[in-house]
N, CA, C and O atoms as a GROMACS GRO file, in nm:
protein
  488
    1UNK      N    1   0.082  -0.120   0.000
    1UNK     CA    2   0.000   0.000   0.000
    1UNK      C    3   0.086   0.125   0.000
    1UNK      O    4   0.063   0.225  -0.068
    2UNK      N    5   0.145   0.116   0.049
    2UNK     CA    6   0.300   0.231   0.079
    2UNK      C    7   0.345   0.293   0.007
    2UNK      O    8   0.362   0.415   0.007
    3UNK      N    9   0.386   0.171  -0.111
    3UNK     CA   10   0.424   0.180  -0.233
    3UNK      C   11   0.352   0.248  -0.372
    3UNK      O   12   0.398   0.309  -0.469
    4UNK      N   13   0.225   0.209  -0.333
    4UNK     CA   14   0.133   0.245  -0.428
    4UNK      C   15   0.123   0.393  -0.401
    4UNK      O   16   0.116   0.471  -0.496
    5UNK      N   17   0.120   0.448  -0.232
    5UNK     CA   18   0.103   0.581  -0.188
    5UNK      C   19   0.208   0.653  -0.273
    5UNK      O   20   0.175   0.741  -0.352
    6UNK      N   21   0.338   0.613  -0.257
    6UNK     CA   22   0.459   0.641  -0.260
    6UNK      C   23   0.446   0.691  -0.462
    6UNK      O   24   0.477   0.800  -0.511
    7UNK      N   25   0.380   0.538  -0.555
    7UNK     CA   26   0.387   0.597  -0.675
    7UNK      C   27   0.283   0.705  -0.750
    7UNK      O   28   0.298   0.751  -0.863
    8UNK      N   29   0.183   0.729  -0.664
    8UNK     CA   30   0.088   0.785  -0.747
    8UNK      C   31   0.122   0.993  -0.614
    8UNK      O   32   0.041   1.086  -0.612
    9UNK      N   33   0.219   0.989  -0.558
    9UNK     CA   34   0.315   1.109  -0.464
    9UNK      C   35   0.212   1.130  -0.354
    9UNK      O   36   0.178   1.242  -0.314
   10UNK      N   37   0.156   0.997  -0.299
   10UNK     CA   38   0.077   1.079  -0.197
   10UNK      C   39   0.143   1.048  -0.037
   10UNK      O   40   0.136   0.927  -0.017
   11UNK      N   41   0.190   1.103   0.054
   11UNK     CA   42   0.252   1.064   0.150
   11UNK      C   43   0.157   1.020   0.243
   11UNK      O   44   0.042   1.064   0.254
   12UNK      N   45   0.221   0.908   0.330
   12UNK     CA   46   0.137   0.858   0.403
   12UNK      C   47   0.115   0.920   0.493
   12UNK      O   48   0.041   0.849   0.561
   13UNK      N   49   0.129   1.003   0.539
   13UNK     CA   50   0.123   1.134   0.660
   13UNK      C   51   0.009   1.199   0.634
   13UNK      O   52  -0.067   1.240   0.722
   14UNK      N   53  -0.016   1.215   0.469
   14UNK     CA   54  -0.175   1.265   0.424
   14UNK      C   55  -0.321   1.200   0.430
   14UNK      O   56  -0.438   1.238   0.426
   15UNK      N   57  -0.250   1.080   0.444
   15UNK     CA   58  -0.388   0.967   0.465
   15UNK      C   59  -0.448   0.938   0.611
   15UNK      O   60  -0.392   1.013   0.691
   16UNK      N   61  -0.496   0.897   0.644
   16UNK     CA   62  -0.582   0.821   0.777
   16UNK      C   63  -0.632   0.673   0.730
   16UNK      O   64  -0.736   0.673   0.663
   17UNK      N   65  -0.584   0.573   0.751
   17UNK     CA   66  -0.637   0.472   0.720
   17UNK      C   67  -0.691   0.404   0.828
   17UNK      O   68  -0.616   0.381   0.923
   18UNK      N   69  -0.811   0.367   0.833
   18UNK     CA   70  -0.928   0.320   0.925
   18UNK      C   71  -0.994   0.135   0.890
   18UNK      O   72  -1.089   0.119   0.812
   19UNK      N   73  -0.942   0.045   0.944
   19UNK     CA   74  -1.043  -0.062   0.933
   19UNK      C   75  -1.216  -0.098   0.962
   19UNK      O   76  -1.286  -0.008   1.010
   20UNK      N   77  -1.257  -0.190   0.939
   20UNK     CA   78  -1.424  -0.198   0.932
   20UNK      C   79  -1.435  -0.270   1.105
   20UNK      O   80  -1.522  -0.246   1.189
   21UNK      N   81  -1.363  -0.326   1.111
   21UNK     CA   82  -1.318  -0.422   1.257
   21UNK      C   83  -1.202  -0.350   1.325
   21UNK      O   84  -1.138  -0.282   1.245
   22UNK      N   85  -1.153  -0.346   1.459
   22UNK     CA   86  -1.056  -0.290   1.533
   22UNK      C   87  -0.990  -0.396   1.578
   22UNK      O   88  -0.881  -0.376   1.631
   23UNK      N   89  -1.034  -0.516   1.568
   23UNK     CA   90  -0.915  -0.603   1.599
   23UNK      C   91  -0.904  -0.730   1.468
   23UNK      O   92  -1.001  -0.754   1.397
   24UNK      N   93  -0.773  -0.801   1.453
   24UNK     CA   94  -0.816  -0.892   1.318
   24UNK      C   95  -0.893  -1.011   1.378
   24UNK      O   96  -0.877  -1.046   1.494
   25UNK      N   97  -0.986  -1.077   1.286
   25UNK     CA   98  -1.060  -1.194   1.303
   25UNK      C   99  -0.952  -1.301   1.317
   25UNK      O  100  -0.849  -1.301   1.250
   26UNK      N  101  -0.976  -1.368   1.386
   26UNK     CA  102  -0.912  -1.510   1.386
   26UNK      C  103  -0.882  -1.580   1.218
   26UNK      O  104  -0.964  -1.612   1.133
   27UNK      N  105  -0.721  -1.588   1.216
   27UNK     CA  106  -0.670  -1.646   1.104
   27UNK      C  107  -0.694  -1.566   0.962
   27UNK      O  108  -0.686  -1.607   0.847
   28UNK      N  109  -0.729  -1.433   1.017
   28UNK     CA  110  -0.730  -1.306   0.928
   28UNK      C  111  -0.852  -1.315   0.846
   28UNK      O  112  -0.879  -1.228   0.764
   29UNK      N  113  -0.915  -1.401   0.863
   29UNK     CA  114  -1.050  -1.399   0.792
   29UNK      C  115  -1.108  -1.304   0.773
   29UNK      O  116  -1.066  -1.207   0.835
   30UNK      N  117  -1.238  -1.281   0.675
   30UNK     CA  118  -1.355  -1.168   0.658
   30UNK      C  119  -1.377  -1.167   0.824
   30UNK      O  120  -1.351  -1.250   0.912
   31UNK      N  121  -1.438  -1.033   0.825
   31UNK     CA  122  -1.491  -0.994   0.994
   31UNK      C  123  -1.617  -1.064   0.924
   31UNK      O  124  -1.618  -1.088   0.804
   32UNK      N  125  -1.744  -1.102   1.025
   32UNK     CA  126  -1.855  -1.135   1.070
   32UNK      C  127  -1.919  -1.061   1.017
   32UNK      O  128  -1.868  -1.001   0.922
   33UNK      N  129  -2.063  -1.032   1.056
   33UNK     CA  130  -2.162  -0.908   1.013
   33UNK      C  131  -2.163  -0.869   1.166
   33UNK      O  132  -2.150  -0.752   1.201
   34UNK      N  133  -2.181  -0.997   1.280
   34UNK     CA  134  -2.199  -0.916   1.388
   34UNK      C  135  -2.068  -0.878   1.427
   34UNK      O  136  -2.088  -0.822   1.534
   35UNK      N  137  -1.942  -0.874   1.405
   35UNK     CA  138  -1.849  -0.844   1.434
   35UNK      C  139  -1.826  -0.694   1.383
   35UNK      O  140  -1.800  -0.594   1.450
   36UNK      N  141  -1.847  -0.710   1.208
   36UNK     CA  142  -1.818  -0.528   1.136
   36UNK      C  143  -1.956  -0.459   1.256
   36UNK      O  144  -1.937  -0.354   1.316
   37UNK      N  145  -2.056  -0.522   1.268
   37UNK     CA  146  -2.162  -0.426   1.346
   37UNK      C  147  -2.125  -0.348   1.471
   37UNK      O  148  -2.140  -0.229   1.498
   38UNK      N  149  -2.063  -0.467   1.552
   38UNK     CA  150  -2.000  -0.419   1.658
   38UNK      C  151  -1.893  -0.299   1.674
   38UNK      O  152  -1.865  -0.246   1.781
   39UNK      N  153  -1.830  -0.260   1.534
   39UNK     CA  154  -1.765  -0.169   1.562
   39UNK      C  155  -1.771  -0.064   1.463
   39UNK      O  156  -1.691   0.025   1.435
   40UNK      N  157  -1.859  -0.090   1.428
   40UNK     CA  158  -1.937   0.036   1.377
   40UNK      C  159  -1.928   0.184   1.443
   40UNK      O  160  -1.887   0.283   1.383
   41UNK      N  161  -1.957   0.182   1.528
   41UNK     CA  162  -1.977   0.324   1.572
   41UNK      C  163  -1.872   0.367   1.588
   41UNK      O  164  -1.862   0.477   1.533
   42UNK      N  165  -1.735   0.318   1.662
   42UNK     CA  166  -1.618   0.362   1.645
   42UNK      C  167  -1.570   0.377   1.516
   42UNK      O  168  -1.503   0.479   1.501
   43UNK      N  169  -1.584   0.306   1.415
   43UNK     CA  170  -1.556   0.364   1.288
   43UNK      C  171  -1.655   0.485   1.256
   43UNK      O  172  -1.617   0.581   1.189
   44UNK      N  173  -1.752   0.478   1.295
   44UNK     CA  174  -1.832   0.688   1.264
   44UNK      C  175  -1.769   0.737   1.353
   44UNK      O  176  -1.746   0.846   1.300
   45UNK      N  177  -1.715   0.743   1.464
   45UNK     CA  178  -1.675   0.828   1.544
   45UNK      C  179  -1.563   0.844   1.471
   45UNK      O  180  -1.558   0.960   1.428
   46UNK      N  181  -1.456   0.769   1.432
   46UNK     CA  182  -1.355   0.808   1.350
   46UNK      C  183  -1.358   0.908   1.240
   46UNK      O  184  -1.278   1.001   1.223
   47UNK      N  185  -1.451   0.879   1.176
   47UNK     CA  186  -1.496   0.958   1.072
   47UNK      C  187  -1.592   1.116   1.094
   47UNK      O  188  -1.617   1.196   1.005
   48UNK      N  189  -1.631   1.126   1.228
   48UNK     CA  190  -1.696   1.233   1.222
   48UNK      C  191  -1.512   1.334   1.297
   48UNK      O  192  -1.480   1.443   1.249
   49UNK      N  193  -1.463   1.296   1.361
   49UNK     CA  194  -1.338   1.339   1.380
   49UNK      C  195  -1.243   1.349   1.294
   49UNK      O  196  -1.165   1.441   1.321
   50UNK      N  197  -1.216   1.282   1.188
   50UNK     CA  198  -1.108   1.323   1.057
   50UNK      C  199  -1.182   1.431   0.977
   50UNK      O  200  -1.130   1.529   0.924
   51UNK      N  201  -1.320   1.396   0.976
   51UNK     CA  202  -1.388   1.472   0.883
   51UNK      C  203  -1.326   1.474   0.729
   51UNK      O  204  -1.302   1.584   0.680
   52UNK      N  205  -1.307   1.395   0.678
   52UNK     CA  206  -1.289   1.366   0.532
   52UNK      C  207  -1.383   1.424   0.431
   52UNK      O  208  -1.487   1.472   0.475
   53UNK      N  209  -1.364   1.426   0.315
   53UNK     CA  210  -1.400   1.483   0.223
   53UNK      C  211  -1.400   1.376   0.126
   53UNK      O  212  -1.487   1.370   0.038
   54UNK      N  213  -1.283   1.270   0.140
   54UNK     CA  214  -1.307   1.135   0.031
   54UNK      C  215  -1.301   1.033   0.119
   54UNK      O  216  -1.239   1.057   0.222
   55UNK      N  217  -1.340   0.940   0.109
   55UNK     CA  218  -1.329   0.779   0.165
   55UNK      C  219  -1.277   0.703   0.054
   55UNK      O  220  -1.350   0.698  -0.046
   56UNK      N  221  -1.171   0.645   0.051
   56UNK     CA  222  -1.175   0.577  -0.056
   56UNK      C  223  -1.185   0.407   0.012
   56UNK      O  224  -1.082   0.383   0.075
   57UNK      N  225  -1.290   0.280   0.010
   57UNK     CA  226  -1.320   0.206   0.071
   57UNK      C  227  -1.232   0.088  -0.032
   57UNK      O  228  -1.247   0.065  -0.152
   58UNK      N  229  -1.122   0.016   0.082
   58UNK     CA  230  -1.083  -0.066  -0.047
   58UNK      C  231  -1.134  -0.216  -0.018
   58UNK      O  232  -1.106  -0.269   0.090
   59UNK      N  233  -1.220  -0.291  -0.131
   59UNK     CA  234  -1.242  -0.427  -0.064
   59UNK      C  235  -1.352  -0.437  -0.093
   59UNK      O  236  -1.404  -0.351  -0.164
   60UNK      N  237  -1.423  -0.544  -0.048
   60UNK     CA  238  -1.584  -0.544  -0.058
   60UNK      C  239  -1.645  -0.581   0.090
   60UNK      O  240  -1.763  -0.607   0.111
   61UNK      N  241  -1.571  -0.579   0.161
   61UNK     CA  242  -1.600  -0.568   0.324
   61UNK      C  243  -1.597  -0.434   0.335
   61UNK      O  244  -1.688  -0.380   0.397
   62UNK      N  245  -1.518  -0.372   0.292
   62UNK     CA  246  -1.533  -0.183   0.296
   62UNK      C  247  -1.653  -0.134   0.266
   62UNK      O  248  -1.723  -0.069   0.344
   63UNK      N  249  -1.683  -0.164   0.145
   63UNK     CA  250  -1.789  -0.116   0.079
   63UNK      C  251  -1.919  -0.165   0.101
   63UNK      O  252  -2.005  -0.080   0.124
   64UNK      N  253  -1.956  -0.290   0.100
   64UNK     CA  254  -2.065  -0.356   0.198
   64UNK      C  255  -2.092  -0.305   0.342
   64UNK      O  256  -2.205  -0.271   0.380
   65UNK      N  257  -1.994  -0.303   0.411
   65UNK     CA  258  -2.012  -0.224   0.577
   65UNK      C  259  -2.046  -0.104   0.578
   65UNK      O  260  -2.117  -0.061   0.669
   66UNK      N  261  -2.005  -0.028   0.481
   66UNK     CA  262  -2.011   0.149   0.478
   66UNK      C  263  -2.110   0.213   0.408
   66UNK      O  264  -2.168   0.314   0.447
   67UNK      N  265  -2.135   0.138   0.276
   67UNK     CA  266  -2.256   0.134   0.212
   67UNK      C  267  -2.363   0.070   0.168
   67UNK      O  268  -2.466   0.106   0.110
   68UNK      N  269  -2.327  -0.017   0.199
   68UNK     CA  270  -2.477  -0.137   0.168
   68UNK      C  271  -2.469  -0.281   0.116
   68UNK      O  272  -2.418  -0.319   0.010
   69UNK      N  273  -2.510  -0.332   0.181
   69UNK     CA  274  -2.505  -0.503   0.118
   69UNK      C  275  -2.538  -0.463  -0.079
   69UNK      O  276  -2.479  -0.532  -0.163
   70UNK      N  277  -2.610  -0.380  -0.112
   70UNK     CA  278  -2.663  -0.378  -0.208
   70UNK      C  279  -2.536  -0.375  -0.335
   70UNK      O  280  -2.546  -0.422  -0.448
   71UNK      N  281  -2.436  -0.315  -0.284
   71UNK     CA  282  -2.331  -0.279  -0.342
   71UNK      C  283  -2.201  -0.390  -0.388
   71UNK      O  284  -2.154  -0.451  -0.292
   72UNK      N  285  -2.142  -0.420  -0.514
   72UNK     CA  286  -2.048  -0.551  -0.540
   72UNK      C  287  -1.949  -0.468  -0.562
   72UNK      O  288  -1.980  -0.361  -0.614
   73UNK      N  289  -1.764  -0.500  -0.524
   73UNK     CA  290  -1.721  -0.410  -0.560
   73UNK      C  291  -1.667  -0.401  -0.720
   73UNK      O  292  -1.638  -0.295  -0.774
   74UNK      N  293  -1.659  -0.523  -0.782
   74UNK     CA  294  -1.639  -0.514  -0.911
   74UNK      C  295  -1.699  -0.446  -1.010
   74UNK      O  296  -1.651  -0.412  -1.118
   75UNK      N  297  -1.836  -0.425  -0.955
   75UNK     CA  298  -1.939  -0.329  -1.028
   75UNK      C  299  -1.911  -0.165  -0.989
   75UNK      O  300  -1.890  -0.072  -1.067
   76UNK      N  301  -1.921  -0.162  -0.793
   76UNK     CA  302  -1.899  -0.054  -0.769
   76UNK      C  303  -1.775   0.054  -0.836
   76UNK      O  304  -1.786   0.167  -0.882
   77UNK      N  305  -1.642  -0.046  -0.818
   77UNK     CA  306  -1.513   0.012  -0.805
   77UNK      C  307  -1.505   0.109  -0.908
   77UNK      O  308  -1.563   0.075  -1.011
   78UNK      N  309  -1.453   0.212  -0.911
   78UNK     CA  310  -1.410   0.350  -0.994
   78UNK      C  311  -1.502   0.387  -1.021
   78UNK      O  312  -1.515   0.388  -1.144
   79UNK      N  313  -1.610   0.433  -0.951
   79UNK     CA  314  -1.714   0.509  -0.976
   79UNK      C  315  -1.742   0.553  -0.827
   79UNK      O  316  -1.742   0.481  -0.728
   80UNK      N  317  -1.772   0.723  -0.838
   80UNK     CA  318  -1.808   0.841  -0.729
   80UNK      C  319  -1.940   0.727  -0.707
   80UNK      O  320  -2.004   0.653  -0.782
   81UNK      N  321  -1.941   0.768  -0.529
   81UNK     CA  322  -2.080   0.758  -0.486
   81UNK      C  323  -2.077   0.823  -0.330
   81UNK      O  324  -2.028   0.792  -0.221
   82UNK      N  325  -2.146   0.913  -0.374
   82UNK     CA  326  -2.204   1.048  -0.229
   82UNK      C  327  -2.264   1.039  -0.191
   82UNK      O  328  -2.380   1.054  -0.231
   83UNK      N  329  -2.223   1.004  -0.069
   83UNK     CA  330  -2.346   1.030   0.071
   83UNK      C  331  -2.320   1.124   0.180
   83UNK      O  332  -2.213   1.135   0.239
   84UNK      N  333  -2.411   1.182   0.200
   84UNK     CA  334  -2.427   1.266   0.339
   84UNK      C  335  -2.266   1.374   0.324
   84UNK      O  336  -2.181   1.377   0.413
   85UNK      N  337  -2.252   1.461   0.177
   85UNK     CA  338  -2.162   1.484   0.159
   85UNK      C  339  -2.007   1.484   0.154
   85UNK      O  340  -1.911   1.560   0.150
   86UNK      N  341  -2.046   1.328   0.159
   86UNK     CA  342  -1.857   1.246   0.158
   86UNK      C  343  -1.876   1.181   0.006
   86UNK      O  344  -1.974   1.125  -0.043
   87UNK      N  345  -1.750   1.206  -0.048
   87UNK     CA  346  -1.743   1.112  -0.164
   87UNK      C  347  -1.645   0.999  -0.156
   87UNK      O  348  -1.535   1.003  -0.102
   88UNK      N  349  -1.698   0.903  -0.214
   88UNK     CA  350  -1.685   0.732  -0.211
   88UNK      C  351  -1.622   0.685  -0.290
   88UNK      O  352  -1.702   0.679  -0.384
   89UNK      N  353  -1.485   0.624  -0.341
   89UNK     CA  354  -1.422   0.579  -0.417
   89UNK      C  355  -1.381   0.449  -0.366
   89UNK      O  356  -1.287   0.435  -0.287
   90UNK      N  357  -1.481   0.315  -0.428
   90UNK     CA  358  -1.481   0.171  -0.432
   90UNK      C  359  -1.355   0.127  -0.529
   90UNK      O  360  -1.339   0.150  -0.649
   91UNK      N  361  -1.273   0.057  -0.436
   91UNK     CA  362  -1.171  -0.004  -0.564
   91UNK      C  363  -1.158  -0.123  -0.417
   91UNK      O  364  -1.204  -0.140  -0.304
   92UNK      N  365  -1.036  -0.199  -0.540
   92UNK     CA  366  -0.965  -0.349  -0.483
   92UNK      C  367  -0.950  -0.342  -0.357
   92UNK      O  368  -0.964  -0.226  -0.318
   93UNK      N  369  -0.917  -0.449  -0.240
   93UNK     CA  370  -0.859  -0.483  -0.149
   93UNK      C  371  -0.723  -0.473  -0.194
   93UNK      O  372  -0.698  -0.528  -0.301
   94UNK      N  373  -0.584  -0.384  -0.100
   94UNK     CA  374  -0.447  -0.449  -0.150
   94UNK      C  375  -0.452  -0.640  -0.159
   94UNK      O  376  -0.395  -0.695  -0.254
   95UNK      N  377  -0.505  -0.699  -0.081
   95UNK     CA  378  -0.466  -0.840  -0.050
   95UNK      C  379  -0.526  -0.932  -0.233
   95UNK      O  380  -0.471  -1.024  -0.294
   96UNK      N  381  -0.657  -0.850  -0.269
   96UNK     CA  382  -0.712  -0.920  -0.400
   96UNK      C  383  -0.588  -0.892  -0.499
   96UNK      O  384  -0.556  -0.981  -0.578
   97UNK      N  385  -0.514  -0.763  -0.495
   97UNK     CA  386  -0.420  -0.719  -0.588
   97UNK      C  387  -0.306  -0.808  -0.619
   97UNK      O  388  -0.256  -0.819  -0.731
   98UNK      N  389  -0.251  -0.899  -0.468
   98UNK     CA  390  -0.203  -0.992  -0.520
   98UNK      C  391  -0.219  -1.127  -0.537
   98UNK      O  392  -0.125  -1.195  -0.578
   99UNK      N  393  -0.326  -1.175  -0.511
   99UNK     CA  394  -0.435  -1.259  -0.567
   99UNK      C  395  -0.418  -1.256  -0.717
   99UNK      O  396  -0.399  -1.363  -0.774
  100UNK      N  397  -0.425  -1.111  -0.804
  100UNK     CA  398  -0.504  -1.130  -0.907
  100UNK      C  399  -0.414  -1.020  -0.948
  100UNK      O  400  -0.448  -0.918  -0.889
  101UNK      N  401  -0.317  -1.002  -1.024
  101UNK     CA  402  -0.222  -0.883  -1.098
  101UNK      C  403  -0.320  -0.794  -1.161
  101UNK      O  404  -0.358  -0.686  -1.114
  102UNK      N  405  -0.356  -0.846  -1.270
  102UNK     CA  406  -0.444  -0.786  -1.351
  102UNK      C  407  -0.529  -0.645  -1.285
  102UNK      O  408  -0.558  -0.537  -1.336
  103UNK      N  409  -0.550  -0.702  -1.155
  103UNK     CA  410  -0.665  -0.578  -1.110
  103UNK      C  411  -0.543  -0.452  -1.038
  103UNK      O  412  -0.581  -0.350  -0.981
  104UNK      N  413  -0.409  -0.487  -1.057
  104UNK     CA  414  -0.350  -0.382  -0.984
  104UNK      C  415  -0.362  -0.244  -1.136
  104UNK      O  416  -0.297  -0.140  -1.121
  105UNK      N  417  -0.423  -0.257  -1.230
  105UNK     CA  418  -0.454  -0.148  -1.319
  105UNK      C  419  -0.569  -0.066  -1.269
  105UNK      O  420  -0.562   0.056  -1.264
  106UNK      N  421  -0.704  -0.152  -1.223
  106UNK     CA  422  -0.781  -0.068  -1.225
  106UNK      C  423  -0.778   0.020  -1.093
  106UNK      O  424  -0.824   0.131  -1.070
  107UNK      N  425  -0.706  -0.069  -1.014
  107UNK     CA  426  -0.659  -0.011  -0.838
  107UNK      C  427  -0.615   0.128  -0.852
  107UNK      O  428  -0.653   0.227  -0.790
  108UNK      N  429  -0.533   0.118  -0.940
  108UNK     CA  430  -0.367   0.260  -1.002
  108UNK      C  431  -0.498   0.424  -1.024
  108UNK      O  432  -0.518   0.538  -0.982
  109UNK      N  433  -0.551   0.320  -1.121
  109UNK     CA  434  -0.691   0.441  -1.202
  109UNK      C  435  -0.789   0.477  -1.092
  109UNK      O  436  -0.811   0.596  -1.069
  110UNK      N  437  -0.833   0.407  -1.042
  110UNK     CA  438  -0.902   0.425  -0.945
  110UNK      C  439  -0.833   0.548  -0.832
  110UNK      O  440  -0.892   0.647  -0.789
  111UNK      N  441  -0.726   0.514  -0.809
  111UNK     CA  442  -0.661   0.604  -0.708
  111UNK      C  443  -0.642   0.737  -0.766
  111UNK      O  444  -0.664   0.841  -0.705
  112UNK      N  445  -0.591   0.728  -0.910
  112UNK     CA  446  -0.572   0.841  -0.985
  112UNK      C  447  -0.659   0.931  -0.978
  112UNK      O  448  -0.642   1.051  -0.956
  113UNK      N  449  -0.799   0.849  -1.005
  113UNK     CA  450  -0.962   0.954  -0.957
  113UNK      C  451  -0.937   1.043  -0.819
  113UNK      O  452  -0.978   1.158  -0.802
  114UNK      N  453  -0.886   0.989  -0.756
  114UNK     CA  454  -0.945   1.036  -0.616
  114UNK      C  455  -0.848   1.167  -0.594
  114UNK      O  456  -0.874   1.271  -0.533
  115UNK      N  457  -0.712   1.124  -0.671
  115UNK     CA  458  -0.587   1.220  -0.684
  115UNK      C  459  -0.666   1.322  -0.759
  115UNK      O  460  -0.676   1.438  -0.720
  116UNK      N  461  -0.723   1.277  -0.870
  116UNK     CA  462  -0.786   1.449  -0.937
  116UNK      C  463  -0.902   1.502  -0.864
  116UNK      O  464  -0.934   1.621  -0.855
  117UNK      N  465  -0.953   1.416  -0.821
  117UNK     CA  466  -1.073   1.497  -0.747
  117UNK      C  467  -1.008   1.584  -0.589
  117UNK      O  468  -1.042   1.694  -0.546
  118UNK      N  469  -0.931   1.508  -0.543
  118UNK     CA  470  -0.844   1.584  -0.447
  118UNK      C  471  -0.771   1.717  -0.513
  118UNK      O  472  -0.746   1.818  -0.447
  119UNK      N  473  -0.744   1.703  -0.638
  119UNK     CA  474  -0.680   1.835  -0.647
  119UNK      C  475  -0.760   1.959  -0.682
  119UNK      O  476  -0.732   2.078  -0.681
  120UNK      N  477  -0.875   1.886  -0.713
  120UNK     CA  478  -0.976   2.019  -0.765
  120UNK      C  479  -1.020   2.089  -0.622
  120UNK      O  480  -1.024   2.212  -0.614
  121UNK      N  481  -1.050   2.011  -0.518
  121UNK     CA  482  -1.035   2.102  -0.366
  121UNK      C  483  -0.936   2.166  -0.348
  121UNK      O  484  -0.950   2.271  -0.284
  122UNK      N  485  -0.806   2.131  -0.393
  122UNK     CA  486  -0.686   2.230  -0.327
  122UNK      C  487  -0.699   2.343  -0.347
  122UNK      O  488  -0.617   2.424  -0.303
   0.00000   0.00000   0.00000
C-alpha cells in the first residue's frame, strides 16, 4: 500500500487509514456481520473526527459495511458515490491485488480519480 502511496506522490502522513473491525478476526478472515456491526460506531466516530472529504473504501467488506449489502465491488469500483456529503471511491482490497495482478490497473486508475478529485479542492 506504501508503495502504491509512494507511486501515485501521496505521502502517508496525508492519509488516515481506518479498518471496518478494530481487531483482526481469527486467522485473518472476513470480519462477521456481527463483528463489522460491533464496531461500527467507532468507525463513525472516527470519521466524524477526521472529517474527510473522500473515503476511498478498499475491498468489498469496505464497501458492503459502509454502504450497503446492495453494493459488489467489481461493479462498484471507480465510480463516485455520495453520501451525506462524503465522496466514495470503491476499488480493490491491496490483499485481491495480489491474488489477481491484472486488477493492480484498475486499483492505479481508481486512485488516480481520487488524486484528481483531491486536487480540484486544493
Amino acid at each position: 500500500m506504501n508503495e502504491a502511496f509512494k507511486g501515485l506522490g501521496i505521502e502517508r502522513d496525508d492519509v488516515y487509514i481506518a479498518n471496518i473491525v478494530k481487531c483482526r478476526p481469527p486467522g485473518n478472515r472476513n470480519p462477521e456481520k456481527d463483528e463489522a456491526i460491533a464496531c461500527m460506531d467507532y468507525l463513525r466516530n472516527q470519521v466524524m473526527l477526521v472529517k474527510p472529504e473522500i473515503i476511498v473504501l478498499m475491498g468489498s467488506v469496505a464497501l458492503k459495511n459502509v454502504l450497503g449489502e446492495e453494493y459488489g465491488i467489481t461493479k462498484a469500483r471507480g465510480n463516485w458515490i455520495i453520501k451525506k456529503d462524503i465522496k466514495y471511491m470503491p476499488t480493490f482490497h491491496p490483499a485481491a491485488l495480489l491474488r489477481d495482478e491484472a486488477k493492480k490497473i484498475d486499483f492505479w486508475q481508481d486512485l488516480q480519480l481520487v488524486i484528481k478529485e483531491l486536487e480540484k479542492t486544493s
